[in-house]
VMD Tcl script that builds the backbone (N, CA, C; Angstrom):
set m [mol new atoms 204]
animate dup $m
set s [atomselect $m all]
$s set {name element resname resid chain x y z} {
  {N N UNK 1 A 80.047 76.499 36.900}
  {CA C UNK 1 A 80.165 77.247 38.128}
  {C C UNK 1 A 79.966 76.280 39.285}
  {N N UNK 2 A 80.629 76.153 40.363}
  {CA C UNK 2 A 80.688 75.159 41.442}
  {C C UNK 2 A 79.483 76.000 42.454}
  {N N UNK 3 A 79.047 75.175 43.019}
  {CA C UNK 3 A 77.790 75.380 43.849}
  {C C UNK 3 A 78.180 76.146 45.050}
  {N N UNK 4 A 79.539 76.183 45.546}
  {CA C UNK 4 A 80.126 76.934 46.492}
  {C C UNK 4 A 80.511 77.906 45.798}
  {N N UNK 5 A 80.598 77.977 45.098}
  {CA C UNK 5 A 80.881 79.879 44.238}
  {C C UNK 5 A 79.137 80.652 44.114}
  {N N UNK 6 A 78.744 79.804 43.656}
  {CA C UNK 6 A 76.947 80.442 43.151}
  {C C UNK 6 A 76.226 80.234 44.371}
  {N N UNK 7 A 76.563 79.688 45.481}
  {CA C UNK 7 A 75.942 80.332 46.780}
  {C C UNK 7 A 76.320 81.373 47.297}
  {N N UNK 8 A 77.869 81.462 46.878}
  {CA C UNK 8 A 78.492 82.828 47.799}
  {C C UNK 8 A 77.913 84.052 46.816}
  {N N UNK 9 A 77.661 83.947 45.824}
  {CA C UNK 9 A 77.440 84.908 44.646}
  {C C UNK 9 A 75.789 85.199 44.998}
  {N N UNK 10 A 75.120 84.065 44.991}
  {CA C UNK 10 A 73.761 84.764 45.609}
  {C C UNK 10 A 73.407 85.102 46.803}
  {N N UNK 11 A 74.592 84.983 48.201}
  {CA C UNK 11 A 74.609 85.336 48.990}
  {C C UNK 11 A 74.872 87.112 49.000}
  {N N UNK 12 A 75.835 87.437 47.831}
  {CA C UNK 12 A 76.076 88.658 47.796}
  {C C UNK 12 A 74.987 89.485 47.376}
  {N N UNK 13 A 74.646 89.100 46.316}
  {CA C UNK 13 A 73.515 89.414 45.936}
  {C C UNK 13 A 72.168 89.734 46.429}
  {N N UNK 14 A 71.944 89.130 47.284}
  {CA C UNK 14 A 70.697 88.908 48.145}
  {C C UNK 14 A 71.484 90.614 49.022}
  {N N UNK 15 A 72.502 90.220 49.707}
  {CA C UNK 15 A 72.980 91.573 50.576}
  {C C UNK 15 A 73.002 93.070 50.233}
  {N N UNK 16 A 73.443 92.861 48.768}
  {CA C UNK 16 A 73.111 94.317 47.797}
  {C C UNK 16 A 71.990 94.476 47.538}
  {N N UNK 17 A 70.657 93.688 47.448}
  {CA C UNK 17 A 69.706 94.166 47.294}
  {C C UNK 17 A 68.582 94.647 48.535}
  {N N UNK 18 A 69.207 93.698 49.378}
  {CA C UNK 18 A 68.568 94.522 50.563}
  {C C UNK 18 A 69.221 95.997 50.810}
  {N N UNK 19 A 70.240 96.150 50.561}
  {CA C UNK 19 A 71.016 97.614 50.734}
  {C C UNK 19 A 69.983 98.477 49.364}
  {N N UNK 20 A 69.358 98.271 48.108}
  {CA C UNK 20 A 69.398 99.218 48.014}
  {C C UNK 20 A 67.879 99.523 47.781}
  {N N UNK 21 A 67.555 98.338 48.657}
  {CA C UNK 21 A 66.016 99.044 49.115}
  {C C UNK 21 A 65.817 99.442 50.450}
  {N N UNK 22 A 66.879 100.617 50.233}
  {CA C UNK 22 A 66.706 101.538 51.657}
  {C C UNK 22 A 65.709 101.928 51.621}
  {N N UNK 23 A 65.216 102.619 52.715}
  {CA C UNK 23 A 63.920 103.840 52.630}
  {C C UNK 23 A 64.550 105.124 52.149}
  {N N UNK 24 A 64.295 105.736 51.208}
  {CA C UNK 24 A 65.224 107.524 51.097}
  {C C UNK 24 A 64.633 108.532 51.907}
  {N N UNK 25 A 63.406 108.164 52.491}
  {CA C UNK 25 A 62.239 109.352 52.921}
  {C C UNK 25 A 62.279 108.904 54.212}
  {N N UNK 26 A 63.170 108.399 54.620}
  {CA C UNK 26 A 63.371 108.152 56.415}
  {C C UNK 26 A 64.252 109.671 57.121}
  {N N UNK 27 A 63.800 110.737 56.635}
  {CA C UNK 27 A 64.271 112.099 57.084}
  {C C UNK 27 A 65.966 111.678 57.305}
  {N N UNK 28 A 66.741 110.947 57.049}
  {CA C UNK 28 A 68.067 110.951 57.170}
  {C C UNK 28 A 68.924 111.048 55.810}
  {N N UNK 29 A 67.966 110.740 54.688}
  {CA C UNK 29 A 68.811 111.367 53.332}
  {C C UNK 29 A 68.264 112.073 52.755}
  {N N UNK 30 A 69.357 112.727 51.967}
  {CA C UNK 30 A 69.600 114.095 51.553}
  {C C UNK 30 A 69.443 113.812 49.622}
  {N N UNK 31 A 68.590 114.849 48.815}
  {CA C UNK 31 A 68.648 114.508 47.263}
  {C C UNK 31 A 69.922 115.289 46.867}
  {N N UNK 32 A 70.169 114.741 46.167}
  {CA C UNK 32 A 70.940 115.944 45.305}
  {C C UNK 32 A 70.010 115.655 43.730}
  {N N UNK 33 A 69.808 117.007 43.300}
  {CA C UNK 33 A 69.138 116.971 41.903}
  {C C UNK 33 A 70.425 117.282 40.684}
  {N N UNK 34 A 70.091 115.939 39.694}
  {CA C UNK 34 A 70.779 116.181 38.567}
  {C C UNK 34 A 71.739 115.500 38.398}
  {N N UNK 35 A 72.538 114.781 37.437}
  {CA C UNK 35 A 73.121 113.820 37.023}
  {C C UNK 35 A 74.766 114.449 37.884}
  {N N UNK 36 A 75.737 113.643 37.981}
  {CA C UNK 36 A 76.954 113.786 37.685}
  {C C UNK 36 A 77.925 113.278 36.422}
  {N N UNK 37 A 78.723 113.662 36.153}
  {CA C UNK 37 A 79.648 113.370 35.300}
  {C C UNK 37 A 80.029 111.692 35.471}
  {N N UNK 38 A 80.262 111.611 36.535}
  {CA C UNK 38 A 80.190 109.826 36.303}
  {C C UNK 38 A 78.697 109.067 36.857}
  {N N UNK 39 A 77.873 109.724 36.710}
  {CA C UNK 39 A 76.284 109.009 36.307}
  {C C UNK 39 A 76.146 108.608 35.249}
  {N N UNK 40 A 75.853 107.239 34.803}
  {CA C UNK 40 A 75.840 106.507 33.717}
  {C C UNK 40 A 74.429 107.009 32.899}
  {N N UNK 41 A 75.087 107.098 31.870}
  {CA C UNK 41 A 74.650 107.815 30.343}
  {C C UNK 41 A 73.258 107.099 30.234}
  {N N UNK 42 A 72.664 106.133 30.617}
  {CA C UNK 42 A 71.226 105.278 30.731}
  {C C UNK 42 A 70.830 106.415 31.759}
  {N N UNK 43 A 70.808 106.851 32.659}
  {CA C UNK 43 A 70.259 107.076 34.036}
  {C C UNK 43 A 70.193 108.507 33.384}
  {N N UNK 44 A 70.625 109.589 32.638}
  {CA C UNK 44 A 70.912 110.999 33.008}
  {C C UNK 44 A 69.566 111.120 31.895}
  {N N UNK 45 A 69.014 112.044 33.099}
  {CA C UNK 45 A 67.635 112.938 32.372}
  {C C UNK 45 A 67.593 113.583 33.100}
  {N N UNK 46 A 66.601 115.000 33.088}
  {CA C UNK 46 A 66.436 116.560 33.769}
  {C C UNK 46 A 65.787 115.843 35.171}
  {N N UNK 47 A 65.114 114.717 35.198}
  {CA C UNK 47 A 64.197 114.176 36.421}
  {C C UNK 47 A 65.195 113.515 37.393}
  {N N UNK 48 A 66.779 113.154 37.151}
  {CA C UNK 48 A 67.591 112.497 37.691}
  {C C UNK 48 A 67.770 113.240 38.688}
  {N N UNK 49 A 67.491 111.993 40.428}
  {CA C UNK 49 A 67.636 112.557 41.307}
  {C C UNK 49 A 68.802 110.744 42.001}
  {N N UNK 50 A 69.733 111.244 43.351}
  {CA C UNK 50 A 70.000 110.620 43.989}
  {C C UNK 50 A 70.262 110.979 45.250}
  {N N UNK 51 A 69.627 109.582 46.008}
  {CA C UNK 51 A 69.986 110.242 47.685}
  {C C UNK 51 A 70.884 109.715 48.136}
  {N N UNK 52 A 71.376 110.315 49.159}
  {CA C UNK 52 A 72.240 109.886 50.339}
  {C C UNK 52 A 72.349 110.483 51.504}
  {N N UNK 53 A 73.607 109.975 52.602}
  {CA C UNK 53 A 73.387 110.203 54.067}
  {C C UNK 53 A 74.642 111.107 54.112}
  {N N UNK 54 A 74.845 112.181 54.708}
  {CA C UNK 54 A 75.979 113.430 54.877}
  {C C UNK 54 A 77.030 112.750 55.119}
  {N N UNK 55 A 76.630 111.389 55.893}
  {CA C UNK 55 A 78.394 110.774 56.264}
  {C C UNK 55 A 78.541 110.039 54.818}
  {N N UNK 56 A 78.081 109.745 53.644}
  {CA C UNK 56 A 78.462 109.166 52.913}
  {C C UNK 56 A 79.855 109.560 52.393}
  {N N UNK 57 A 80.785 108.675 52.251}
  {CA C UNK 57 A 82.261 109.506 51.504}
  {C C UNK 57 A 82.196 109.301 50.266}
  {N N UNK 58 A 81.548 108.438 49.474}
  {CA C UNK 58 A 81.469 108.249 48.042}
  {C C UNK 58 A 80.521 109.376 47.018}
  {N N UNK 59 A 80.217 109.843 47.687}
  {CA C UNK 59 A 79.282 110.857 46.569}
  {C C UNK 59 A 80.128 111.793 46.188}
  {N N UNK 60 A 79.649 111.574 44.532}
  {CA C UNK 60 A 80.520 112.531 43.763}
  {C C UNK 60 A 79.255 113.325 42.811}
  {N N UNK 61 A 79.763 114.678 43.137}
  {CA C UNK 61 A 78.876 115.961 42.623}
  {C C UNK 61 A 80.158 116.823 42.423}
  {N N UNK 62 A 79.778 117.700 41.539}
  {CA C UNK 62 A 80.039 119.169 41.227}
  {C C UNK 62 A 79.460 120.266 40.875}
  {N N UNK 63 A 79.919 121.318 41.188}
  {CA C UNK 63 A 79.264 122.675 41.156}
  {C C UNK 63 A 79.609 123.320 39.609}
  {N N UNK 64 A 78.734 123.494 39.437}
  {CA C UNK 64 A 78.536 124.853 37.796}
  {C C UNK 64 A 77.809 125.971 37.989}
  {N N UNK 65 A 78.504 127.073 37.266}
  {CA C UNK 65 A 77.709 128.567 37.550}
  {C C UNK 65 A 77.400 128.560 35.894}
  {N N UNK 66 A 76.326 129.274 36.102}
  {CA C UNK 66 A 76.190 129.574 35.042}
  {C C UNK 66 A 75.779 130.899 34.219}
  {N N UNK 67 A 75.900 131.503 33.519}
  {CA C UNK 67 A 75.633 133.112 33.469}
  {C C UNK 67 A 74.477 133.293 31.929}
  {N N UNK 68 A 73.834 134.002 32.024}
  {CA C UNK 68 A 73.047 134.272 30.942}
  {C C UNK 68 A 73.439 135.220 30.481}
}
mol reanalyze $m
mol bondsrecalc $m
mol representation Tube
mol addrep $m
Protein backbone atom coordinates (compact mmCIF):
# COMPACT_ATOMS: atom_id res chain seq x y z
CA UNK A 1 0.00 0.00 0.00
CA UNK A 2 1.70 3.44 -0.95
CA UNK A 3 1.82 5.91 1.90
CA UNK A 4 -0.33 8.36 -0.16
CA UNK A 5 -3.18 5.88 -0.33
CA UNK A 6 -2.94 4.87 3.66
CA UNK A 7 -2.93 8.53 4.57
CA UNK A 8 -5.91 9.29 2.50
CA UNK A 9 -7.52 6.03 3.97
CA UNK A 10 -6.79 7.11 7.54
CA UNK A 11 -7.76 10.41 6.75
CA UNK A 12 -11.19 8.94 5.94
CA UNK A 13 -11.33 7.11 8.62
CA UNK A 14 -10.49 9.43 11.27
CA UNK A 15 -13.71 11.59 9.47
CA UNK A 16 -16.21 8.62 9.88
CA UNK A 17 -15.40 8.23 13.21
CA UNK A 18 -15.80 11.50 14.34
CA UNK A 19 -19.29 11.37 12.50
CA UNK A 20 -20.36 8.59 14.42
CA UNK A 21 -19.66 9.81 17.70
CA UNK A 22 -22.43 12.14 17.43
CA UNK A 23 -24.26 13.03 20.58
CA UNK A 24 -27.99 11.19 19.99
CA UNK A 25 -29.38 12.97 23.23
CA UNK A 26 -28.67 16.51 21.84
CA UNK A 27 -32.76 16.86 21.66
CA UNK A 28 -32.33 16.91 17.72
CA UNK A 29 -32.57 13.03 17.13
CA UNK A 30 -35.25 11.04 16.88
CA UNK A 31 -35.16 6.76 17.96
CA UNK A 32 -36.83 4.64 16.00
CA UNK A 33 -37.25 1.23 18.02
CA UNK A 34 -36.52 -2.09 16.32
CA UNK A 35 -34.51 -3.53 13.61
CA UNK A 36 -35.22 -2.99 9.82
CA UNK A 37 -35.11 -5.42 7.14
CA UNK A 38 -31.81 -4.18 5.94
CA UNK A 39 -30.30 -3.99 9.64
CA UNK A 40 -27.57 -6.38 9.66
CA UNK A 41 -28.38 -9.80 11.12
CA UNK A 42 -25.31 -9.13 14.02
CA UNK A 43 -27.15 -5.94 15.24
CA UNK A 44 -31.03 -7.26 15.34
CA UNK A 45 -32.29 -7.94 18.92
CA UNK A 46 -35.74 -6.77 20.74
CA UNK A 47 -33.20 -3.89 22.46
CA UNK A 48 -32.26 -2.60 18.79
CA UNK A 49 -32.61 1.00 18.70
CA UNK A 50 -31.34 3.74 15.98
CA UNK A 51 -31.25 7.45 15.86
CA UNK A 52 -31.51 10.05 13.54
CA UNK A 53 -32.31 13.71 12.40
CA UNK A 54 -36.01 14.21 10.43
CA UNK A 55 -33.95 15.71 7.55
CA UNK A 56 -32.13 12.48 7.25
CA UNK A 57 -33.04 10.94 3.60
CA UNK A 58 -31.40 7.60 4.20
CA UNK A 59 -33.45 6.01 6.85
CA UNK A 60 -35.09 3.06 5.99
CA UNK A 61 -38.07 1.72 8.25
CA UNK A 62 -41.32 0.06 7.71
CA UNK A 63 -44.61 -0.24 9.12
CA UNK A 64 -46.36 -3.73 10.28
CA UNK A 65 -49.84 -4.21 11.78
CA UNK A 66 -50.36 -6.74 13.50
CA UNK A 67 -53.61 -8.55 14.72
CA UNK A 68 -54.08 -11.07 17.51
Amino acid sequence: MSSGFAEKLRQKLKRNLSRARANFFDGKHIVKKGASPRTSALLVRPSFRNWFQPFYSNLYATFRCVEN
